[in-house]
PAZAPA-4460 file (N, C-alpha, C; in steps of 0.05 Angstrom, whole numbers, plus 32768, in hexadecimal, padded with zeros to 4 digits):
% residues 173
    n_x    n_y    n_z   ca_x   ca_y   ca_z    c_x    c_y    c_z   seq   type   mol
   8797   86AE   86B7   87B0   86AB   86AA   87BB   868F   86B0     1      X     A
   87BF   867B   869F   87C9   8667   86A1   87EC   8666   869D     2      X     A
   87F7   8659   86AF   8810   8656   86B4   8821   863F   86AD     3      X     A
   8818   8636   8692   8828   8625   867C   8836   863A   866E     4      X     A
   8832   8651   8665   883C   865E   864C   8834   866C   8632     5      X     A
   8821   8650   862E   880B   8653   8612   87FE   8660   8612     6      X     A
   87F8   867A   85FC   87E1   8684   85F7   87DF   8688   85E5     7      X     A
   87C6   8690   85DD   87B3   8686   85CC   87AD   86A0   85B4     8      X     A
   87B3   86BD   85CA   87AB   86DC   85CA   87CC   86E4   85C3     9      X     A
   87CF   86FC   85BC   87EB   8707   85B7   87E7   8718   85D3    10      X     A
   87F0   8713   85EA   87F2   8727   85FF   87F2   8742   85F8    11      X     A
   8812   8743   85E8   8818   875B   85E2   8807   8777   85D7    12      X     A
   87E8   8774   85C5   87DF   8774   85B9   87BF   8777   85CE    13      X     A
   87C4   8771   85E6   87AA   8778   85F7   87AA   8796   860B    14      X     A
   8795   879C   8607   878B   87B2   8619   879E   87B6   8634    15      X     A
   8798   87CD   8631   87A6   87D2   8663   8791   87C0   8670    16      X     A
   877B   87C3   8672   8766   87B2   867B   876F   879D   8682    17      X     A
   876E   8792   866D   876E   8774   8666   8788   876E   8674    18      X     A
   87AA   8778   8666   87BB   8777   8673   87C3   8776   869D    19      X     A
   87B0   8794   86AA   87A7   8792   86C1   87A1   8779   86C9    20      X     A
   8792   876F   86B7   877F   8754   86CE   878F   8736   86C8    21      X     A
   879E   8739   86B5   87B6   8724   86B5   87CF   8726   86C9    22      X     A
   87D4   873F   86C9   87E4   8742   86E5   87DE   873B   86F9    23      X     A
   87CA   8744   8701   87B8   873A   8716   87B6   8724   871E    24      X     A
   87AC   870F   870E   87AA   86F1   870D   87C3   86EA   8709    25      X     A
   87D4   86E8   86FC   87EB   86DE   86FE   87FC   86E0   871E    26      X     A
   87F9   86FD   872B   8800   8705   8746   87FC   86F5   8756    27      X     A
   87D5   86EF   8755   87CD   86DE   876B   87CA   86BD   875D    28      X     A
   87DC   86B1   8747   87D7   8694   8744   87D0   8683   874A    29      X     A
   87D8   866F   8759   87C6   8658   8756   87C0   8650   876F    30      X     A
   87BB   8632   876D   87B7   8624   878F   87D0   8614   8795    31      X     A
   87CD   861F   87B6   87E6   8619   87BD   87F3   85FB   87BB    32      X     A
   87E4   85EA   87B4   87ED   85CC   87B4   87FF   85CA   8798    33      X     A
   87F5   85E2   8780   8801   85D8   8770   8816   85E9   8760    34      X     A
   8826   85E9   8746   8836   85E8   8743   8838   860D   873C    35      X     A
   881E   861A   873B   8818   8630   872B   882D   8641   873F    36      X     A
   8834   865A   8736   883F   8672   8742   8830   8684   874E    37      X     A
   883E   8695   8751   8826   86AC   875D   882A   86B6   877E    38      X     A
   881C   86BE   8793   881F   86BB   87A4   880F   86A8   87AA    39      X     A
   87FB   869A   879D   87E2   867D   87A5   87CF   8694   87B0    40      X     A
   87B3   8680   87A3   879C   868B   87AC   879A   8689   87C8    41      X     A
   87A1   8679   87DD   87A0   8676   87F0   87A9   8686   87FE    42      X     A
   87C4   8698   87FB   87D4   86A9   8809   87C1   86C0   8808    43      X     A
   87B8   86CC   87EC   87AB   86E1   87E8   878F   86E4   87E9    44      X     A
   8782   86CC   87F6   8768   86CB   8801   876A   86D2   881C    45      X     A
   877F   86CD   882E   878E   86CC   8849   878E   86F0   884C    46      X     A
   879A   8703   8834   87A3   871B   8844   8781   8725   8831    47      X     A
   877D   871F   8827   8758   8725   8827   873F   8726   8839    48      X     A
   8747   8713   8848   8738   8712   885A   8741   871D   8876    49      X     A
   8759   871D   8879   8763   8734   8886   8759   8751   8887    50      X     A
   875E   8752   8875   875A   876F   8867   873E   8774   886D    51      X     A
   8725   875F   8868   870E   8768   8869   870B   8760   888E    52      X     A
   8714   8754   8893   8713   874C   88B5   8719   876E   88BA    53      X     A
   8730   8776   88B9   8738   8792   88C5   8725   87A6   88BE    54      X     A
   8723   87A9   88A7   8707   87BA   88A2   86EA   87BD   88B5    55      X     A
   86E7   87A1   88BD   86C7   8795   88C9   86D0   879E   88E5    56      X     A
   86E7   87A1   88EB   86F5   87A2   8906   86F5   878C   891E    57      X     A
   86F2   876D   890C   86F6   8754   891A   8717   8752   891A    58      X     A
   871C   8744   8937   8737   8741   893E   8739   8729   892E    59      X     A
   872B   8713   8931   8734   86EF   8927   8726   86F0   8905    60      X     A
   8732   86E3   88F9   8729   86DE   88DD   8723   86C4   88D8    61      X     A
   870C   86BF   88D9   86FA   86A6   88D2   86F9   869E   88BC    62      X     A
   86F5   8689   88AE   86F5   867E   888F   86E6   8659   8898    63      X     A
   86D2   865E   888D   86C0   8645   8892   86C2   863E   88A8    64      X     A
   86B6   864C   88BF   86B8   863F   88D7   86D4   8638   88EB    65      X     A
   86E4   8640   88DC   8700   8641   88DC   8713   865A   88E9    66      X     A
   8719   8658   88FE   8730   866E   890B   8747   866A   88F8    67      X     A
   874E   8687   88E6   8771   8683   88E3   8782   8681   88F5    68      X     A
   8793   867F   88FF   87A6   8684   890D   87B4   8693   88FC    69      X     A
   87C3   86A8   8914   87D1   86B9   8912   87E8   86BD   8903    70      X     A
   87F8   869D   8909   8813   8695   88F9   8813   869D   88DA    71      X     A
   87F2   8692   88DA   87F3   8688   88BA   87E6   86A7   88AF    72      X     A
   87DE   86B8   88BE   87E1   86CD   88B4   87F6   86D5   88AC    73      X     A
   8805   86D9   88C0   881F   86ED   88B7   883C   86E3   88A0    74      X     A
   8832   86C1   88A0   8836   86B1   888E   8838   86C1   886E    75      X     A
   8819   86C7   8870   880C   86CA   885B   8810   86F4   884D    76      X     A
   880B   86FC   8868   8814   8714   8864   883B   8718   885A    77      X     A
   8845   8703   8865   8868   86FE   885C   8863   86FC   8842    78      X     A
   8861   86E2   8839   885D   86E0   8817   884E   86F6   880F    79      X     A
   883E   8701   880F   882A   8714   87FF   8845   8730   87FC    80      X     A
   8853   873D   8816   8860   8750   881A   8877   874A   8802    81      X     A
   888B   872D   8809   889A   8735   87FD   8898   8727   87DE    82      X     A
   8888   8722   87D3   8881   8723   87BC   8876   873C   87AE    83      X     A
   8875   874B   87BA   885F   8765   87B5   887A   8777   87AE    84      X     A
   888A   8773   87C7   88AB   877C   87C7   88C3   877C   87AF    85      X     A
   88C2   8763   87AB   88CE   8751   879D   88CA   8763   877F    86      X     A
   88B2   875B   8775   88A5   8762   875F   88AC   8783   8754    87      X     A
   88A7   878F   876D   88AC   87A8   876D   88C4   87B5   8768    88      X     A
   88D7   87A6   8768   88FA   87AD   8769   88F6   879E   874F    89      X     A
   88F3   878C   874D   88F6   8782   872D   88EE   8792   8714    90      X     A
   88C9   87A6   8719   88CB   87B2   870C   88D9   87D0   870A    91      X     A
   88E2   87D7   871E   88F2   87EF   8724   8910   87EB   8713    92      X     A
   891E   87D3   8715   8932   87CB   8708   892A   87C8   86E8    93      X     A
   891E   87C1   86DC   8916   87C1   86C7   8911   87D8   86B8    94      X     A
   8902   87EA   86CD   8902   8805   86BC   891E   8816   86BB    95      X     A
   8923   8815   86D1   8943   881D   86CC   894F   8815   86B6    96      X     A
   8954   87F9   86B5   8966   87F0   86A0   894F   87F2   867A    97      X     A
   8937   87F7   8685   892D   87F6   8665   891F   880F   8664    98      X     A
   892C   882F   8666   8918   8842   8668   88FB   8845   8654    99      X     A
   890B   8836   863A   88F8   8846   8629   88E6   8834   8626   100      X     A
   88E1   880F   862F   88C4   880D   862B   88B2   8810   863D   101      X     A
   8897   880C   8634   8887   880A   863F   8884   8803   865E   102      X     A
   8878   8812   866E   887C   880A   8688   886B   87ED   869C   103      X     A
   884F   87EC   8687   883B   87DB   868B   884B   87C0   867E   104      X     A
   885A   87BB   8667   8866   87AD   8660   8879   8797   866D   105      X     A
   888A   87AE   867E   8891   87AA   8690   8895   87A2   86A8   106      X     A
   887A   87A7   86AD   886D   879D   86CC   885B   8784   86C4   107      X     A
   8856   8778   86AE   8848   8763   86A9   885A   874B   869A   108      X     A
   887B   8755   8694   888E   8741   8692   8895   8740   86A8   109      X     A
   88A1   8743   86BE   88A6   8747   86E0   8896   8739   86E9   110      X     A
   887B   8736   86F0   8862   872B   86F8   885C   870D   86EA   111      X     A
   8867   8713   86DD   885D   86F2   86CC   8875   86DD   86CD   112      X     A
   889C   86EE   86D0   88AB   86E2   86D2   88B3   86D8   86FB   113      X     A
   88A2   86E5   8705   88A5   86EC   871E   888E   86CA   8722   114      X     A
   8878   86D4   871A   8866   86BE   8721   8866   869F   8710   115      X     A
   887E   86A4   8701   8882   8689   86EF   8871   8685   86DB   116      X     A
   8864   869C   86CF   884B   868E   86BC   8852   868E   869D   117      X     A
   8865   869F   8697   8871   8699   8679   8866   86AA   8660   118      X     A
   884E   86BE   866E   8842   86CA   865F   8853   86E5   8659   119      X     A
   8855   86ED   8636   885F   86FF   8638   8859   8716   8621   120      X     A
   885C   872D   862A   8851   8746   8610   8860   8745   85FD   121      X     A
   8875   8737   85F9   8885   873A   85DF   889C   874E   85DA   122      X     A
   88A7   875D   85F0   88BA   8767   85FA   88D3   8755   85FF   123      X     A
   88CE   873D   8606   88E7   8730   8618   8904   8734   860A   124      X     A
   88FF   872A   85EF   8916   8729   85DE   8925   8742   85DC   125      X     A
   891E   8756   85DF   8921   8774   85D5   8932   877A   85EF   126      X     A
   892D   8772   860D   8939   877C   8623   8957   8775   8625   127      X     A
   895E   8784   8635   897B   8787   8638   8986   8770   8647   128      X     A
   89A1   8762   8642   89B0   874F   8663   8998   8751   8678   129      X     A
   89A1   876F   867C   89A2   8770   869B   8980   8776   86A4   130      X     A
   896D   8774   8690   895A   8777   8692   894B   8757   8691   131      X     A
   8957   8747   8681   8953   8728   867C   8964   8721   869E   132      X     A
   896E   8726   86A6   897A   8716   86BF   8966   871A   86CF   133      X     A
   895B   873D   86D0   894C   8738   86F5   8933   872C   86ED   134      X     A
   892E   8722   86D1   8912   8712   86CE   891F   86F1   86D1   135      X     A
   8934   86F3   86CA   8940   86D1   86D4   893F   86D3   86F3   136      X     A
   8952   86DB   8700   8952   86E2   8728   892B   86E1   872E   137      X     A
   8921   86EC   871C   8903   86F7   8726   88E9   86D8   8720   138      X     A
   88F9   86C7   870D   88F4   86B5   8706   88F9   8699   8726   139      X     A
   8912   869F   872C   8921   868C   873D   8911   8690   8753   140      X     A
   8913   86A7   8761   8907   86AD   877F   88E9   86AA   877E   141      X     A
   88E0   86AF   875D   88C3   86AD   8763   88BB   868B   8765   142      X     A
   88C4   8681   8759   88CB   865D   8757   88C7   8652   876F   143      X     A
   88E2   865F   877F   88E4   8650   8794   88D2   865C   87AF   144      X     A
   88C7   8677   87A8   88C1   8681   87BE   88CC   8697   87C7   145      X     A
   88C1   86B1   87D7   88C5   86C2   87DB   88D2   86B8   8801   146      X     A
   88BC   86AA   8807   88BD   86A7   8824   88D1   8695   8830   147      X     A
   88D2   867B   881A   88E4   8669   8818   88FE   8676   881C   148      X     A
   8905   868B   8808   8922   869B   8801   8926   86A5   8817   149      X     A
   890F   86B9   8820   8917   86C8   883A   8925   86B4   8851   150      X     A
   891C   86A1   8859   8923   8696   8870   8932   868D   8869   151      X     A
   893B   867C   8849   895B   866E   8849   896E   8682   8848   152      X     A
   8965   869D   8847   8984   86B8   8854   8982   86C4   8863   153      X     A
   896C   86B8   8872   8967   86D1   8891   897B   86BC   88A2   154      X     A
   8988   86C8   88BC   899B   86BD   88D2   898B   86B4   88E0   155      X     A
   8984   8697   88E4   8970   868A   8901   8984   8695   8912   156      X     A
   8974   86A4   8926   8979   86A3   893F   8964   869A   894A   157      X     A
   8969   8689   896E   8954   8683   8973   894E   8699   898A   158      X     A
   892B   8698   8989   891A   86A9   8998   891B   86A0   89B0   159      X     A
   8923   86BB   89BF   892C   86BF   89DA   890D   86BB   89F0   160      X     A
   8907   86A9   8A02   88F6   86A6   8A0F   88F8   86B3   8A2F   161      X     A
   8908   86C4   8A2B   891B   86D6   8A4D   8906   86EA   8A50   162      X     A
   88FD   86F4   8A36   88EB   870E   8A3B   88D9   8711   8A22   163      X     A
   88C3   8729   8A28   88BB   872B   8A0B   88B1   8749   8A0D   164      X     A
   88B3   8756   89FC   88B1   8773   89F6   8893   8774   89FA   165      X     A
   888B   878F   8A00   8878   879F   8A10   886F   8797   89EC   166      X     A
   884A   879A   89F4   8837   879F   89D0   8836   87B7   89CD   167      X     A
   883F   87C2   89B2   8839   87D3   899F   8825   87E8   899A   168      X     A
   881D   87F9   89A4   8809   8806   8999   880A   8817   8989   169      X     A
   8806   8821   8971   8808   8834   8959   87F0   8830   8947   170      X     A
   87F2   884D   893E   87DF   884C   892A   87E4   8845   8908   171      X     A
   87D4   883A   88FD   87D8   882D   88E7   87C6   8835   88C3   172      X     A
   87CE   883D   88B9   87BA   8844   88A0   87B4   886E   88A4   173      X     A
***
C-alpha cells in the first residue's frame, strides 16, 4: 500500500482478501527514517522477533549479530500496543456512530486514516460529523505518533532511586 493516496484500483470494489492484506500493510508501513505511517517496519519487525524469541524460549533477541536491548523493546512493544489501542477505539467509535455500514469498510477507513495513507473504499463522503472527526483526531495522533502523544500527556515524574520493587512472577498466555 503506498502512502501518497493514488490508486490506480477502485478499493472499494476489491475482495476481503485483498482488502485484509491492505490493512495489514498499511498497519505495518514504512521505514522508520521516512515520512510513511504505520507503526514502521522496524517497530513491527522488533515485536516479531520477540514473539518468535519467546516461542524458541531465548531470553535476548539477536538480529544480525546484534543484542536488542531491552529499552528498545519495550519501546517498540509501546508503539505497537498503543496503536493497536488507538485503532481499536476508532473503530469501535465508528461503528457506533455508523451502524449500518459495513464493518470491514470501516476498519480499513480507521487504518488507513490512522496510518496516514489516504486510501479509501469510497464510504468517506457518506459518514457522519462525528464519524469524519475520529478519522480527523485518528489522522492527527497517527501523524504525530502514538508514543510521541503518550508522553506529551503522561506527568514526568522522576524515578525514585531509594528502592526498587521485588520481580514479578506470573503466568502469561
Amino acid at each position: 500500500a503506498r502512502t501518497a493516496g493514488f490508486n490506480t484500483v477502485d478499493i472499494g470494489a476489491m475482495a476481503t482478501p485483498a482488502l485484509l492484506l491492505l490493512i495489514f500493510l498499511m498497519f505495518v508501513g514504512g521505514g522508520s527514517g521516512s515520512t510513511a505511517g504505520g507503526i514502521k517496519t522496524s517497530t513491527f519487525a522488533l515485536v516479531f522477533l520477540s514473539a518468535a524469541a519467546t516461542i524458541k524460549g531465548k531470553k535476548n533477541i539477536n538480529l544480525y549479530k546484534l543484542q536488542i536491548p531491552w529499552e528498545l523493546m519495550n519501546r517498540a512493544f509501546a508503539v505497537f500496543l498503543f496503536a493497536v489501542v488507538f485503532i481499536f477505539l476508532g473503530i469501535f467509535a465508528l461503528a457506533v456512530f455508523e451502524p449500518e455500514m459495513d464493518l470491514l469498510d470501516l476498519v480499513f477507513e480507521q487504518v488507513s486514516a490512522f496510518c496516514t495513507v489516504g486510501l479509501s473504499t469510497g464510504i468517506t463522503a457518506d459518514l457522519s460529523l462525528a464519524s469524519k472527526t475520529v478519522l480527523m483526531v485518528s489522522m492527527l495522533v497517527g501523524r504525530v505518533g502514538t508514543l510521541t502523544l503518550a508522553f506529551a500527556l503522561s506527568a514526568k515524574r522522576p524515578e525514585s532511586n531509594y528502592f526498587k520493587y521485588p520481580k514479578a512472577r506470573m503466568n502469561v498466555g
